[in-house]
DSSP file (Angstrom, degrees, kcal/mol; ACC not computed):
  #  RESIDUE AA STRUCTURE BP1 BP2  ACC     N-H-->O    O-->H-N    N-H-->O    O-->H-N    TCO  KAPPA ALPHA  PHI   PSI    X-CA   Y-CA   Z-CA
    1    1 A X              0   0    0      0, 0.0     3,-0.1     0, 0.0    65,-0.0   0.000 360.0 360.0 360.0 127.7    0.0    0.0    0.0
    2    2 A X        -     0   0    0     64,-0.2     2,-0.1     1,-0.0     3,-0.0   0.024 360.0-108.5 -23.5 142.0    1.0    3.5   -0.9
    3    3 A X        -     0   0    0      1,-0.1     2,-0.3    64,-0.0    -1,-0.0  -0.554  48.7-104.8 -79.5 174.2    2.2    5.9    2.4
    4    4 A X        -     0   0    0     -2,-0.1     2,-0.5    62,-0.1    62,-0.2  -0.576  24.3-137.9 -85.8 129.8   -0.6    8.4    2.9
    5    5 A X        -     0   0    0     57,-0.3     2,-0.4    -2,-0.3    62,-0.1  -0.878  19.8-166.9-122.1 133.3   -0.2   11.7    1.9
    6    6 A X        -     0   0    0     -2,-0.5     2,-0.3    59,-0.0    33,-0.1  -0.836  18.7-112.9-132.8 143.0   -1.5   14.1    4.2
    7    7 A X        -     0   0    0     -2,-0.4     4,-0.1     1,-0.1    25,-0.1  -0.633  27.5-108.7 -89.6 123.7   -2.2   18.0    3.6
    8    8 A X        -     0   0    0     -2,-0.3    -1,-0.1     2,-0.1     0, 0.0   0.506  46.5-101.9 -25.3 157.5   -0.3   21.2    5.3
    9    9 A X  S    S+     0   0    0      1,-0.1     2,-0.3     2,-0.0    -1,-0.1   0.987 114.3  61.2 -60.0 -67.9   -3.0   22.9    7.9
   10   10 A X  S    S+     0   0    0      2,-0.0     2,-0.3     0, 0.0    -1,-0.1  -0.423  73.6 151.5 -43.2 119.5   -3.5   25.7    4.8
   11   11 A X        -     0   0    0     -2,-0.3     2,-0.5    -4,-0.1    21,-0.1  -0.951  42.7-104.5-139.3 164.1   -4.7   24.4    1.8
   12   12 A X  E     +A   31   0A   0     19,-0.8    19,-0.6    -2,-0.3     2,-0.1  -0.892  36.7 176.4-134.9 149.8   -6.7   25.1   -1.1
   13   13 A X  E     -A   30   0A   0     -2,-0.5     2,-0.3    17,-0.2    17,-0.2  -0.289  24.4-153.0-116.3 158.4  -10.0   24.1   -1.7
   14   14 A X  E     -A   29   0A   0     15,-1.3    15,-1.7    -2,-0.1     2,-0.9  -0.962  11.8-157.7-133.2 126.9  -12.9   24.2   -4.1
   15   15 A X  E     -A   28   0A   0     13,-0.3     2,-0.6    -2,-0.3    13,-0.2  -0.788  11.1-166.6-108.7 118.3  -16.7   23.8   -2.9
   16   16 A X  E     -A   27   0A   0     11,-2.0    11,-0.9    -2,-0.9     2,-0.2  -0.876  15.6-138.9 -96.4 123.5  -19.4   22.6   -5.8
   17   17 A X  E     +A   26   0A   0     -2,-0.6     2,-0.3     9,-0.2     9,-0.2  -0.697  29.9 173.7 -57.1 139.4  -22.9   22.9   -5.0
   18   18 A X        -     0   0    0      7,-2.1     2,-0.2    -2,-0.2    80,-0.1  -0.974  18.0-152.4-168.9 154.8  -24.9   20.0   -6.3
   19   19 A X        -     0   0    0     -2,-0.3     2,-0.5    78,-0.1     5,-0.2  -0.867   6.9-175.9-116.4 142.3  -28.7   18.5   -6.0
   20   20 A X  B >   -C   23   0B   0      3,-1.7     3,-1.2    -2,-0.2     2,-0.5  -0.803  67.3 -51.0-141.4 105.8  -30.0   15.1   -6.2
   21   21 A X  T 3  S-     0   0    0     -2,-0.5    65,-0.1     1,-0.2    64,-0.1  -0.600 120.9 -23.8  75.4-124.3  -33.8   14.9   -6.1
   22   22 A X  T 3  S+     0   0    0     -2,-0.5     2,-0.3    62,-0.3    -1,-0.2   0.570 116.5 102.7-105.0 -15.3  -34.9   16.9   -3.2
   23   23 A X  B <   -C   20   0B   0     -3,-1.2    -3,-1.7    61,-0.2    61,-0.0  -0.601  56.4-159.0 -67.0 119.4  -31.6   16.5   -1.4
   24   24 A X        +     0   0    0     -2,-0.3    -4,-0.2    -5,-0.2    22,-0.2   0.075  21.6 168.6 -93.0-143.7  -29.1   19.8   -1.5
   25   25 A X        -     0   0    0     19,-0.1    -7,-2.1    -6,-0.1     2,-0.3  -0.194  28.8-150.9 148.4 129.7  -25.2   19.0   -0.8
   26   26 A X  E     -A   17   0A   0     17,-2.1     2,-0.6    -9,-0.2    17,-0.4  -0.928   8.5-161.2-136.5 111.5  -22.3   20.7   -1.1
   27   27 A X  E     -A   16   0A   0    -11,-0.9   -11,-2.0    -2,-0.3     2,-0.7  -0.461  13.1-168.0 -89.9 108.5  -18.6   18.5   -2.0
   28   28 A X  E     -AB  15  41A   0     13,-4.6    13,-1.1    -2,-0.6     2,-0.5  -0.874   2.2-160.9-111.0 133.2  -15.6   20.7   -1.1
   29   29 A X  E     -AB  14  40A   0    -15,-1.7   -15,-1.3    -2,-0.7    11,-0.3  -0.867   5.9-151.6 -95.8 127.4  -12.1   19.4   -2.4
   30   30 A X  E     -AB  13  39A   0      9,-1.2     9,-1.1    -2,-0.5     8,-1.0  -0.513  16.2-149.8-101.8 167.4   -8.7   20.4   -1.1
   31   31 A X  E     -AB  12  37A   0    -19,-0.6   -19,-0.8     6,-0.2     6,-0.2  -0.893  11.7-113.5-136.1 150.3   -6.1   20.2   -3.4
   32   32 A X    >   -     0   0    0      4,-1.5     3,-1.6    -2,-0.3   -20,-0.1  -0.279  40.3-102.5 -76.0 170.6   -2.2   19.5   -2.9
   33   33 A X  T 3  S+     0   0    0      1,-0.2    -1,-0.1     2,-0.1   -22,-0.0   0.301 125.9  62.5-103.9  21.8    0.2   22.1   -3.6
   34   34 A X  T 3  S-     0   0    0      2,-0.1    -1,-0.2     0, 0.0     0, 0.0   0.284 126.5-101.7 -90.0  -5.4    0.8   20.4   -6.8
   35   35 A X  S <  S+     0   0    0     -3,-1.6     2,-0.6     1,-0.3    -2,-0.1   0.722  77.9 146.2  81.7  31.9   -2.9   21.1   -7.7
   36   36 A X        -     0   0    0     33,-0.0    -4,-1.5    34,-0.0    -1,-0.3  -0.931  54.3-114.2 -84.2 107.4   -3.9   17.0   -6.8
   37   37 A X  E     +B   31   0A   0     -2,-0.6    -6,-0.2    -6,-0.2    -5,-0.1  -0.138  49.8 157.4 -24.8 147.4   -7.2   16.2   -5.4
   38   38 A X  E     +     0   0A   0     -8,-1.0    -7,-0.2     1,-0.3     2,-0.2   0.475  51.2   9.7-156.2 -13.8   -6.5   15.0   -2.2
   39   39 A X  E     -B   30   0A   0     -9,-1.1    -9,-1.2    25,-0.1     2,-0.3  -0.926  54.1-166.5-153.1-172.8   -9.1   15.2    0.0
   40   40 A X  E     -B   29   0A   0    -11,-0.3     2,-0.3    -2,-0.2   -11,-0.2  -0.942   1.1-170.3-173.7 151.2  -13.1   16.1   -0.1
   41   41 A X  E     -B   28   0A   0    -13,-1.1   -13,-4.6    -2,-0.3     2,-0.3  -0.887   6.8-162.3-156.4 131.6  -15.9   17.0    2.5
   42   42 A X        -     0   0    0     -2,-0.3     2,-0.4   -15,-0.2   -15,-0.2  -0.995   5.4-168.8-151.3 159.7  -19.7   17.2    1.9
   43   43 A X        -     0   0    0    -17,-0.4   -17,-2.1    -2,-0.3     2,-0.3  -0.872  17.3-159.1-130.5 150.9  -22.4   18.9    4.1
   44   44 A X        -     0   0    0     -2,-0.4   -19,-0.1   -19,-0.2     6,-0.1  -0.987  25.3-125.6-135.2 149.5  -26.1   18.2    3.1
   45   45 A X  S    S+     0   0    0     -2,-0.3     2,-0.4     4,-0.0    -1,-0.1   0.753  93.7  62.0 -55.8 -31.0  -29.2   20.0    3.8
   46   46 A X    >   -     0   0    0    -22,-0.2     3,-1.0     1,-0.1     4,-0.5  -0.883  69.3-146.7-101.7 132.6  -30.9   17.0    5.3
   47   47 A X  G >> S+     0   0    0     -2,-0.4     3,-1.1     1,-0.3     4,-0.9   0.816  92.7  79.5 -78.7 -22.8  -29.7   15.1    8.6
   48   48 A X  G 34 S+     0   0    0      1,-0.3    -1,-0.3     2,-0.1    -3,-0.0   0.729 108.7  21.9 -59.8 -32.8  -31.1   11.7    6.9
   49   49 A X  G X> S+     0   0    0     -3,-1.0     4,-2.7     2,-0.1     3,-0.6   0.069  95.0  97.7-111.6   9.5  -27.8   11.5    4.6
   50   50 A X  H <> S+     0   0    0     -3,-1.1     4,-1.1    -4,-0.5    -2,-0.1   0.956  86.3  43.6 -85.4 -32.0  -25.2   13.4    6.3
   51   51 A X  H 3X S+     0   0    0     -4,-0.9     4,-0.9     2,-0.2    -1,-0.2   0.584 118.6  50.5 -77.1   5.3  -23.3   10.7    8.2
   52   52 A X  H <> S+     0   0    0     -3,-0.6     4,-2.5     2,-0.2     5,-0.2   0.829 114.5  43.0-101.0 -52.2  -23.6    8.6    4.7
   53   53 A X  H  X S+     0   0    0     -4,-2.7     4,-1.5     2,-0.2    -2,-0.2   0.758 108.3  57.1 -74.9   0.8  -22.3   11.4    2.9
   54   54 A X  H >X S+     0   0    0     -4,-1.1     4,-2.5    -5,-0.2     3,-0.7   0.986 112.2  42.2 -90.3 -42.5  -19.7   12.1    5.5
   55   55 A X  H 3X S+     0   0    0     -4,-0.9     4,-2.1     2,-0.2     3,-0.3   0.963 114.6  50.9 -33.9 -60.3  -18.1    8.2    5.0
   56   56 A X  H 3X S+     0   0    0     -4,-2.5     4,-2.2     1,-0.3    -1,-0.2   0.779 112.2  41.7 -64.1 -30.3  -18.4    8.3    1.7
   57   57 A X  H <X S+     0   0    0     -4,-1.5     4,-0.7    -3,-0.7    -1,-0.3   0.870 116.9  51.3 -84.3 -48.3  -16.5   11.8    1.4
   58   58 A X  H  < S+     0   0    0     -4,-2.5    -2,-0.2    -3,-0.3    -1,-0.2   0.751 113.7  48.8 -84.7 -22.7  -13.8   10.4    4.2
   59   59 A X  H >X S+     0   0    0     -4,-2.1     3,-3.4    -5,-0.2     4,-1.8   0.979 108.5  49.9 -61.8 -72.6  -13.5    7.3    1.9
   60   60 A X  H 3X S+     0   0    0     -4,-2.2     4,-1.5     1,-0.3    -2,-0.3   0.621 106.9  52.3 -21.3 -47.8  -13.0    9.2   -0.9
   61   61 A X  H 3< S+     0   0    0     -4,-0.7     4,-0.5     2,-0.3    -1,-0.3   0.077 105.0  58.8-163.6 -12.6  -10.4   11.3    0.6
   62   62 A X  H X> S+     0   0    0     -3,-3.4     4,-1.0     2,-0.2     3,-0.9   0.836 107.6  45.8 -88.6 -48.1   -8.4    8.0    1.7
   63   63 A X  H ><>S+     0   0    0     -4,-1.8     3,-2.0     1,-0.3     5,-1.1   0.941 113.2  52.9 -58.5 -66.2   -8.1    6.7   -2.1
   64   64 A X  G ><5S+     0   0    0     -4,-1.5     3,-0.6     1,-0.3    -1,-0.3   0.612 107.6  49.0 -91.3 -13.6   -7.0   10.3   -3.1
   65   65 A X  G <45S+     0   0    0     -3,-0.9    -1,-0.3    -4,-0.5    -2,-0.2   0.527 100.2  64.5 -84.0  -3.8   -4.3   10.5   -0.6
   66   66 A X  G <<5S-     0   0    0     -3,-2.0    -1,-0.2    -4,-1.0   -64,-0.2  -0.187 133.2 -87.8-118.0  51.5   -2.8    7.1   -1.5
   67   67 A X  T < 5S+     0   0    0     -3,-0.6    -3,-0.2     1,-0.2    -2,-0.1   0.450  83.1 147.6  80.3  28.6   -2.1    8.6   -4.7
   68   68 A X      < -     0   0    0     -5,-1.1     2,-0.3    -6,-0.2    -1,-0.2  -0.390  42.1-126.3 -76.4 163.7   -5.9    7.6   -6.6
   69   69 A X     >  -     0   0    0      1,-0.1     4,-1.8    -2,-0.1     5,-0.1  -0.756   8.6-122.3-105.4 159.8   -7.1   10.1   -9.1
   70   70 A X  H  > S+     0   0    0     -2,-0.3     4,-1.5     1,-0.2     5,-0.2   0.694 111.6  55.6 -62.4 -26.4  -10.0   11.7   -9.2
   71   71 A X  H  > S+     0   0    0      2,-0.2     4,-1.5     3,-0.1    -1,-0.2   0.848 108.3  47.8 -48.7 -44.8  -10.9   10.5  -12.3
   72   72 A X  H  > S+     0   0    0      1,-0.2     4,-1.3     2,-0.2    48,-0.2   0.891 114.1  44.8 -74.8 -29.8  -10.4    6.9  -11.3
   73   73 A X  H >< S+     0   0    0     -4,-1.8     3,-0.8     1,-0.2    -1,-0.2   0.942 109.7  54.8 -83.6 -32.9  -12.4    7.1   -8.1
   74   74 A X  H >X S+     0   0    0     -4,-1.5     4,-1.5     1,-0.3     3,-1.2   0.857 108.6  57.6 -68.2 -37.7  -15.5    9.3  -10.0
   75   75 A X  H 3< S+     0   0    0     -4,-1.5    45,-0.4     1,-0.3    -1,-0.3   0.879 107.0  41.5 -44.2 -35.4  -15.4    6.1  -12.5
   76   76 A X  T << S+     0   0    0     -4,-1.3    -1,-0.3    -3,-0.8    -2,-0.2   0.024 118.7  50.9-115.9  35.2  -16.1    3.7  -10.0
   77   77 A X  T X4 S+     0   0    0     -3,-1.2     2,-1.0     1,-0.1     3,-0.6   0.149  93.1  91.4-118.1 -32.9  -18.9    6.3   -8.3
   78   78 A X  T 3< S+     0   0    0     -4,-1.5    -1,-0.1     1,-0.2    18,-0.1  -0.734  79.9  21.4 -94.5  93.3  -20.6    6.9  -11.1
   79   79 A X  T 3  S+     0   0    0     -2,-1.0     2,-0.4     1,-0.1    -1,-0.2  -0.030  81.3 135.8  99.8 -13.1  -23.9    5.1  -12.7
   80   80 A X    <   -     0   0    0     -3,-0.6    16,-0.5     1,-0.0     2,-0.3  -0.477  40.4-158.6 -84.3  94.6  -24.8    3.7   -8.9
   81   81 A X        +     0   0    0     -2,-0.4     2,-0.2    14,-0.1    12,-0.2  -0.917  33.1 126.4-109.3 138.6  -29.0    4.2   -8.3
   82   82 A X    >   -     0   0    0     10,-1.0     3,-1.1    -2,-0.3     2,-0.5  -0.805  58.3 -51.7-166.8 179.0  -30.3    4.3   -5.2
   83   83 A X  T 3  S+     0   0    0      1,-0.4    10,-0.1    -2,-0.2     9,-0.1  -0.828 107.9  63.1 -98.7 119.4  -32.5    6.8   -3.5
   84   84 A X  T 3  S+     0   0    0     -2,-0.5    -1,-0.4   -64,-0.1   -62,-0.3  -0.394  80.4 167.9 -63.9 -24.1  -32.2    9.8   -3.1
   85   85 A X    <   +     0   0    0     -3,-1.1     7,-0.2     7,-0.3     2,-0.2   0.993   9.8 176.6  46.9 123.3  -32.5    9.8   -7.0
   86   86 A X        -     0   0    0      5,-2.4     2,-0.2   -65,-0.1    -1,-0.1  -0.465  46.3 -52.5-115.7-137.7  -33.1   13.0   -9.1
   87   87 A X    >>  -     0   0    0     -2,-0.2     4,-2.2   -66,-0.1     3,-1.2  -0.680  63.0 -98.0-102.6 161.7  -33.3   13.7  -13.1
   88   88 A X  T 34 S+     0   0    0      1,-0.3     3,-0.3     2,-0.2     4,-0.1   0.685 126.6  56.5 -33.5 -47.1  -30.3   12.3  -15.4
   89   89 A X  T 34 S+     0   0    0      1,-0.3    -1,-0.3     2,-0.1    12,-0.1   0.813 116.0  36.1 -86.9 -66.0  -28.6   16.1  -15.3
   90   90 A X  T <4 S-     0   0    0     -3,-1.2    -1,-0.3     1,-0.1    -2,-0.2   0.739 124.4-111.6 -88.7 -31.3  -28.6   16.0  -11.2
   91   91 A X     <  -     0   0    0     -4,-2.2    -5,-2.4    -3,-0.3    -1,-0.1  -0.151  16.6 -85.4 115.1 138.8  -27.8   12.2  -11.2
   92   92 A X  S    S-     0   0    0     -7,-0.2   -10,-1.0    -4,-0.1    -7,-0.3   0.540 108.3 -26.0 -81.3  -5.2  -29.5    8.4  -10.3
   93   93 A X  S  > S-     0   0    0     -9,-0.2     4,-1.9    -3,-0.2     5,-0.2  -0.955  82.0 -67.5-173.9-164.8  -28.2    9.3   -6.8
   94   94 A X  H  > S+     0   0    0     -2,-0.3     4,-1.1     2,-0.2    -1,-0.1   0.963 125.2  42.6 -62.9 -57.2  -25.8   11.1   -4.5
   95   95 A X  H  > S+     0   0    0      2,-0.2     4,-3.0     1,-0.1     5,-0.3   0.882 117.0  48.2 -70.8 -32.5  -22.7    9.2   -5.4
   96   96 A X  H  > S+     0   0    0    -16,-0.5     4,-2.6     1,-0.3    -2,-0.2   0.982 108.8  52.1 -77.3 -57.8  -23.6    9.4   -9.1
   97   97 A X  H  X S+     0   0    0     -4,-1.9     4,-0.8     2,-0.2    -1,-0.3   0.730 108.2  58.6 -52.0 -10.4  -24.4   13.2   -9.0
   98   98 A X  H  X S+     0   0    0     -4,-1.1     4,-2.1    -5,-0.2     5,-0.4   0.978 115.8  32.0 -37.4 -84.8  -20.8   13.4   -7.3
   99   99 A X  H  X S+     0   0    0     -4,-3.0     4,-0.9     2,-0.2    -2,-0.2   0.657 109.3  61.0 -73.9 -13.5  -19.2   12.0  -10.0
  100  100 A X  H >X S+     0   0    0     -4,-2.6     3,-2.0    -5,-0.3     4,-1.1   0.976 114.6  45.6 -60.7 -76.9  -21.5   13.2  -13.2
  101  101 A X  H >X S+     0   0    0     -4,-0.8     3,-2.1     1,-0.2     4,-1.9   0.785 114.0  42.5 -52.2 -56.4  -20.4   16.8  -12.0
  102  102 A X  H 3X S+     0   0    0     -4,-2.1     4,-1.5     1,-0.3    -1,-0.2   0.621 116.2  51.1 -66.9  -4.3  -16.6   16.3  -11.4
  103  103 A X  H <X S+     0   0    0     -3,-2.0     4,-0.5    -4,-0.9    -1,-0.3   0.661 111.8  42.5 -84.7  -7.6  -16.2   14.4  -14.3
  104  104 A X  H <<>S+     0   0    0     -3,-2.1     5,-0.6    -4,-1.1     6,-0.3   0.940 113.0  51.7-100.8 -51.8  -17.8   16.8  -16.4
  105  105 A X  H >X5S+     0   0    0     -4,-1.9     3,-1.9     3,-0.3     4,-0.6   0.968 104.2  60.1 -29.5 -77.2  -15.9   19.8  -14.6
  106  106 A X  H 3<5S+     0   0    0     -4,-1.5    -2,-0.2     1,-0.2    -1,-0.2   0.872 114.4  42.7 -51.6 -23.5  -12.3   17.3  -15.5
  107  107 A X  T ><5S-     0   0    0     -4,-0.5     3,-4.3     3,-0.2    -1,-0.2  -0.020 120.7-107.7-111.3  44.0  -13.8   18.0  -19.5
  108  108 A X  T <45S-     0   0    0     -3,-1.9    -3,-0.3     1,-0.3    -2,-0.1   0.922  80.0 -45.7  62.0  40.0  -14.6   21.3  -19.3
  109  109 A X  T 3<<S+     0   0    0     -4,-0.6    -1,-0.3    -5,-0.6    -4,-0.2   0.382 106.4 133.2  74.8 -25.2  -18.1   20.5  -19.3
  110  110 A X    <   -     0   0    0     -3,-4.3     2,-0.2    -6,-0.3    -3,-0.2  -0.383  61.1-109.9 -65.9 143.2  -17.8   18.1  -22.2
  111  111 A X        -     0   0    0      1,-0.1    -1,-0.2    -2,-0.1    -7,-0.1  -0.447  33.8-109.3 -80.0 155.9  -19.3   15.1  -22.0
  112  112 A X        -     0   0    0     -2,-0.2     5,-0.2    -3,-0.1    -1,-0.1  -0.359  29.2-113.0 -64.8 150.5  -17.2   12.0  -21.7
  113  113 A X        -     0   0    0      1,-0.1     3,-0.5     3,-0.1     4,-0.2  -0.468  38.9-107.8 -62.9 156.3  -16.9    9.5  -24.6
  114  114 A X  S    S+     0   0    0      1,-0.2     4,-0.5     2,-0.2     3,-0.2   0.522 118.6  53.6 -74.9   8.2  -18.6    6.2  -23.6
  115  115 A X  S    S+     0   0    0      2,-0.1    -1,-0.2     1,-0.1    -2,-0.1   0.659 110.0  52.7 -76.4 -28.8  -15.7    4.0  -23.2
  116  116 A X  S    S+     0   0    0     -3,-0.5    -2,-0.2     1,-0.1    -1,-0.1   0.640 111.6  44.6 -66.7 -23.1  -14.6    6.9  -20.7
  117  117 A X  S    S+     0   0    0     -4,-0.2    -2,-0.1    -5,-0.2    -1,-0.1   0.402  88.1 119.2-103.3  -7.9  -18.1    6.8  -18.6
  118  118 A X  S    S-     0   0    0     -4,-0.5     2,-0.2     1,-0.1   -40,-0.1  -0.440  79.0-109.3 -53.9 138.9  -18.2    3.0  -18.4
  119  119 A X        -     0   0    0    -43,-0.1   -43,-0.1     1,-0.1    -1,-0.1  -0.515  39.2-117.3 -68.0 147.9  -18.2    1.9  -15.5
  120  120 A X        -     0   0    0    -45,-0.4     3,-0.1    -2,-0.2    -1,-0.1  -0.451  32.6 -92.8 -96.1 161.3  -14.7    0.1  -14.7
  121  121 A X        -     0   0    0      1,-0.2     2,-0.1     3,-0.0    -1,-0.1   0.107  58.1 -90.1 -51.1 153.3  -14.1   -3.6  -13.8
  122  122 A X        -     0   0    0      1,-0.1     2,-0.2     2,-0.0    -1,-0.2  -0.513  44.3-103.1 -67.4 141.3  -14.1   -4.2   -9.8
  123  123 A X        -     0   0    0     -2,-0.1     2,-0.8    -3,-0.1    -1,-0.1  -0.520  33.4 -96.6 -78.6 164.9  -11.5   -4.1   -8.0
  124  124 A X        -     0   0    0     -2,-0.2    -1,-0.1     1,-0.1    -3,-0.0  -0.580  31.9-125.2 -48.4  39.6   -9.6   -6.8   -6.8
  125  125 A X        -     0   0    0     -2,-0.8     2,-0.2     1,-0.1    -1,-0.1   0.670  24.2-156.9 -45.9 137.8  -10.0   -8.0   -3.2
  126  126 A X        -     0   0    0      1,-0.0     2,-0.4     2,-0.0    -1,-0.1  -0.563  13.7-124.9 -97.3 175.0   -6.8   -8.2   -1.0
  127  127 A X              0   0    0     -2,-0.2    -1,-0.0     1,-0.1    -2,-0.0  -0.731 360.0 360.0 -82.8 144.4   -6.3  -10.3    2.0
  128  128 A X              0   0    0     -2,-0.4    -1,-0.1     0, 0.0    -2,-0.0   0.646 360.0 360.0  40.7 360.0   -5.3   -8.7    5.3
């Protein structure tokens, strides 16, 4: 396993607003001082999801410090329905409206080709 890479007390960040359904939620991402994702935080309007989005976000934030991309980890986030659910453009859930928007944000807005938004193969389980 990769060491951990862990960010000065200053950092800088970016915060996205984003909706799914009725649910509001807002992802902020700190960045290395190489401009690397490296960690990510979300607050939600509703109390019903906030300790789900706050794992998911501190999960997120493990992978990107053990030198995962944002790219990779918004791949394996992205297509995943479950409820909350909104409409395609907001996303089939929380985690997918995550990743629809920071993928779309990594092309400028462009959408991805589809070999680029498939989702990718599981990964591998280790032992111990």
């Amino acid at each position: 396993m990769t060491d951990r890479h862990r960010l000065p007390p200053t950092r800088r960040g970016e915060t996205h607003r984003l909706q799914c359904g009725k649910v509001r939620f807002y992802v902020t991402v700190n960045y290395d001082s190489e401009g690397k994702a490296r960690e990510m935080f979300g607050k939600c309007n509703t109390a019903d999801f906030q300790g789900w989005l706050d794992v998911l976000c501190e999960t997120g934030s493990l992978y990107l410090q053990r030198d995962g991309t944002m790219q990779e980890l918004m791949r394996h986030w992205r297509g995943h329905r479950f409820e909350p659910s909104g409409v395609l453009k907001e996303g089939s859930s929380i985690v997918d409206a995550i990743a629809r928007h920071f993928m779309d944000d990594e092309n400028n807005g462009a959408a991805l080709p589809p070999s680029a938004a498939a989702p990718p193969p599981p990964l591998p389980l280790r032992d111990g």
